[in-house]
ZAMARGU-4260 file (C-alpha; in steps of 0.2 Angstrom, whole numbers, plus 5000, padded with zeros to 4 digits):
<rodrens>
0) 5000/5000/5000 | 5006/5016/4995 | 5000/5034/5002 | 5006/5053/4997 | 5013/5059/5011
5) 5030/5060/5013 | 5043/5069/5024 | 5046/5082/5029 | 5025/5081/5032 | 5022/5102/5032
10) 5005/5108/5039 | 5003/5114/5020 | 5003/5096/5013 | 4984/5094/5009 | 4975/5081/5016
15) 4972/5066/5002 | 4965/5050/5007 | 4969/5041/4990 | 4980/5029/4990 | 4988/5013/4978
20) 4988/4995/4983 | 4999/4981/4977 | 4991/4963/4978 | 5000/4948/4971 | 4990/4936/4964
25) 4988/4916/4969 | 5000/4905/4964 | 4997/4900/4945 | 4986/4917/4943 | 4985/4931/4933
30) 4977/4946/4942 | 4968/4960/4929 | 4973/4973/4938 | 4986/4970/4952 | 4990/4987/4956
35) 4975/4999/4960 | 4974/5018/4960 | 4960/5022/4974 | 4949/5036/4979 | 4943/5042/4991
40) 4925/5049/4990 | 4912/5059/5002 | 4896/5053/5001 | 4883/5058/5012 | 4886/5041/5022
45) 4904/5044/5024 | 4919/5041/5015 | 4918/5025/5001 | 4934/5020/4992 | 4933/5017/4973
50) 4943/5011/4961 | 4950/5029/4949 | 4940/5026/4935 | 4951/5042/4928 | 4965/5031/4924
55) 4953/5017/4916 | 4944/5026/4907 | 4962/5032/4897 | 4968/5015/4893 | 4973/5013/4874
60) 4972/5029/4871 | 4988/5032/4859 | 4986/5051/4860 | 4990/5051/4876 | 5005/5038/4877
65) 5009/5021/4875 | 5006/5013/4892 | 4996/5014/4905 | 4994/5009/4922 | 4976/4999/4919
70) 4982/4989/4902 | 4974/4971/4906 | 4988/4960/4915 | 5003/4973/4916 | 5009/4965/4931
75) 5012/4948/4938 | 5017/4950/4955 | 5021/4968/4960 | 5033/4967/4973 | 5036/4986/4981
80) 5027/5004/4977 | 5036/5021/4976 | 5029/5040/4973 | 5040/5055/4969 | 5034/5068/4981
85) 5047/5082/4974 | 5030/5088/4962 | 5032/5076/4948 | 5023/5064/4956 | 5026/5047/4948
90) 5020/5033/4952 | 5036/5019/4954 | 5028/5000/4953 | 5042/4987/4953 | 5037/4968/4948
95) 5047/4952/4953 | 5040/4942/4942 | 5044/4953/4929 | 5060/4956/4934 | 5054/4975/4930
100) 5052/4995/4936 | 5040/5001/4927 | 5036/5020/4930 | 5019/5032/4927 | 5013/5048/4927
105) 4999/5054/4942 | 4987/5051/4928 | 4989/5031/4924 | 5002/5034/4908 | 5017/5024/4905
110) 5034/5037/4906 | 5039/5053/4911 | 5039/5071/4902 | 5047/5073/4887 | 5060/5084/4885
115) 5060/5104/4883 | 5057/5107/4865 | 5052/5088/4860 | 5042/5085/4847 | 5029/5076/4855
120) 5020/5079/4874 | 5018/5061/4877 | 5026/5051/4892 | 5043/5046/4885 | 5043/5027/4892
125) 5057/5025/4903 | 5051/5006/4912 | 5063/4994/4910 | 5070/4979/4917 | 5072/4959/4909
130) 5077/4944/4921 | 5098/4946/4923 | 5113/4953/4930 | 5115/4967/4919 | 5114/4986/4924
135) 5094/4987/4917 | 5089/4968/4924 | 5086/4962/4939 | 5081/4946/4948 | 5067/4945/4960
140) 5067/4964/4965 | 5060/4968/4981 | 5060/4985/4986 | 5061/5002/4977 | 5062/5022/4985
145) 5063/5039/4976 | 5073/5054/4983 | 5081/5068/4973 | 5078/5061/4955 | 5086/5045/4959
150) 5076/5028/4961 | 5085/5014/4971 | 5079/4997/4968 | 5083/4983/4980 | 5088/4966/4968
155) 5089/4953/4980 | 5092/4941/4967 | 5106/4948/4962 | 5111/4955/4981 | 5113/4974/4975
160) 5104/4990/4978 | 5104/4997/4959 | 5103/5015/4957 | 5096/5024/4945 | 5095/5042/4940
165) 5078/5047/4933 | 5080/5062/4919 | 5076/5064/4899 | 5092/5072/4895 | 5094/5065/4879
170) 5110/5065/4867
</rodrens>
């Protein structure tokens, strides 16, 4: 499970009740969604908790980007959630099955901002990953955390912490 609040906690922070849940799946099974974006909404009986139908409903449209968060069996077993509270707020989902990061925008798409002066605005996909030793592959990750643009992924497989700076600075 996976909230928004994150250190320092500053009376200015707003108060959100949404949060993302991980769930892996039953040995031999294939969850549709195993990582769920949830709401929060006030109703005159309290507060329910529903799926974001926001980031559903957005699913296959191209011209918006090339993944999304809800495409139909993204995820084997998602192992570890991250959020980048420094205002670009993406979403980190690392899956051990998959041997993967994958990274989103707040809004459910696959990638992060393009570049200044790209020609396109879509998410430039930056999820990566593949079963291995090699500097972009893991083996049943476990853990991953954001801080300062750098993502650290804990690859117990492969007993490292992989470090990863997270920019578009293409040459």
């Amino acid at each position: 499970m996976l909230t928004f609040v994150h250190p320092p906690q500053r009376t200015t922070f707003p108060f959100l009740r949404d949060f993302y849940i991980a769930q892996t799946p039953p040995e031999g099974q294939q969850l549709r969604y195993a990582v769920l974006s949830i709401r929060a909404v006030e109703t005159p009986d309290g507060i329910e908790y529903r799926p974001d139908a926001d980031k559903i409903q957005i699913v296959g449209d191209t011209t918006r980007g090339d993944g999304f968060l809800y495409e139909d069996f993204k995820f084997g077993c998602p192992s570890d959630l991250a959020f980048a509270a420094d205002g670009t707020n993406y979403l980190f989902v690392l899956d051990a099955c998959k041997d993967s990061l994958f990274v989103f925008t707040s809004a459910g798409v696959e990638g992060v901002a393009p570049p200044p002066g790209a020609a396109s605005t879509k998410p430039v996909v930056v999820s990566f990953g593949g079963r291995g030793d090699g500097s972009r592959q893991f083996n049943n990750p476990q853990g991953v955390a954001y801080d300062r643009r750098i993502v650290y992924v804990a690859d117990t497989g492969n007993n490292r912490i992989a470090r990863f700076r997270l920019n578009t600075d293409f040459e």
